[in-house]
C-alpha positions as CSV (number, residue, x, y, z in Angstrom):
1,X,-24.7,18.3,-58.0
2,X,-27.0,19.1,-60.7
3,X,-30.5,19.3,-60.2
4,X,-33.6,17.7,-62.5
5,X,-33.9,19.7,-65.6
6,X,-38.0,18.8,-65.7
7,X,-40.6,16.9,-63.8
8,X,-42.0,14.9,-65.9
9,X,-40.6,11.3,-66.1
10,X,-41.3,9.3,-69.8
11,X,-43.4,6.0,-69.3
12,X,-40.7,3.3,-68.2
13,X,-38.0,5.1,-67.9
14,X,-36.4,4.1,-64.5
15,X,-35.5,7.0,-61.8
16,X,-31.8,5.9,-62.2
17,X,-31.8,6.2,-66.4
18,X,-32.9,9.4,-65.3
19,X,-30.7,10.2,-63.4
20,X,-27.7,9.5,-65.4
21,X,-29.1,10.9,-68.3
22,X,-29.0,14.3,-66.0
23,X,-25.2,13.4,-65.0
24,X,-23.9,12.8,-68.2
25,X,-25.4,15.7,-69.8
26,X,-23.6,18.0,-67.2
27,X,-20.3,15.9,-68.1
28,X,-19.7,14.2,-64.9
29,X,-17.6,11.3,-65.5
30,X,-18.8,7.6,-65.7
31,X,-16.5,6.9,-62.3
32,X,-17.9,10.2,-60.6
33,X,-21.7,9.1,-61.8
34,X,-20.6,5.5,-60.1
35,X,-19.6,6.8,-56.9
36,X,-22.6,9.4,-56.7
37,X,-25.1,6.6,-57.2
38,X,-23.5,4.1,-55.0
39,X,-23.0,1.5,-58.1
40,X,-19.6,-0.2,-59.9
41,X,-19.0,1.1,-63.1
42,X,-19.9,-2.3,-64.6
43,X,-23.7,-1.8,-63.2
44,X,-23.4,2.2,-64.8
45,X,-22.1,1.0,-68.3
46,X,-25.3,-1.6,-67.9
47,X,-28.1,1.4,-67.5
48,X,-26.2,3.3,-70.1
49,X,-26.9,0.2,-72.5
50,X,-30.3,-0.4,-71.5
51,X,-31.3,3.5,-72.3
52,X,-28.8,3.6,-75.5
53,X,-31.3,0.5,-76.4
54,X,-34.3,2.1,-75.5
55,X,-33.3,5.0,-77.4
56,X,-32.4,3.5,-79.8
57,X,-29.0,5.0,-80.4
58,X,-25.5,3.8,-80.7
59,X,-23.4,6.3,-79.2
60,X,-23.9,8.5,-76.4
61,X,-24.5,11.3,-78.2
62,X,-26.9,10.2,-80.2
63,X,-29.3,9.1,-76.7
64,X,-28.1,12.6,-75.0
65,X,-30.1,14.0,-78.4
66,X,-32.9,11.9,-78.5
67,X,-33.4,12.2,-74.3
68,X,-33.4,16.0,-74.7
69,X,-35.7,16.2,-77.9
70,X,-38.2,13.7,-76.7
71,X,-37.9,15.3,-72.4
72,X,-36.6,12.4,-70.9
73,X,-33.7,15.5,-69.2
């Protein structure tokens, strides 16, 4: 399982946006991120949403880029 790429956690982002930010970057799949955090896949696609939002990105890549350039992973 990978571990936290950097301590410091941007104001309002939630431990479990985190979290998956630090999942997806390692290219665990959405179902393997689902079961690792104990939530349906439904509940995932709604955290992805709310940091592509917060982001303020469309795709996934896009968020992965900002997340890295601005430390959120």
């Amino acid at each position: 399982m990978p571990t936290h790429l950097n301590d410091r956690v941007p104001c309002g982002l939630q431990p479990v946006h985190r979290r998956i930010l630090e999942l997806l970057s390692t290219g665990v799949t959405d179902d393997t991120i689902a079961e690792l955090l104990g939530i349906s896949r439904r509940t995932l696609s709604r955290h992805v949403e709310a940091t592509n939002t917060r982001a303020g990105s469309v795709r996934r890549f896009q968020m992965a880029l900002y997340a890295a350039r601005n430390g959120w992973i």
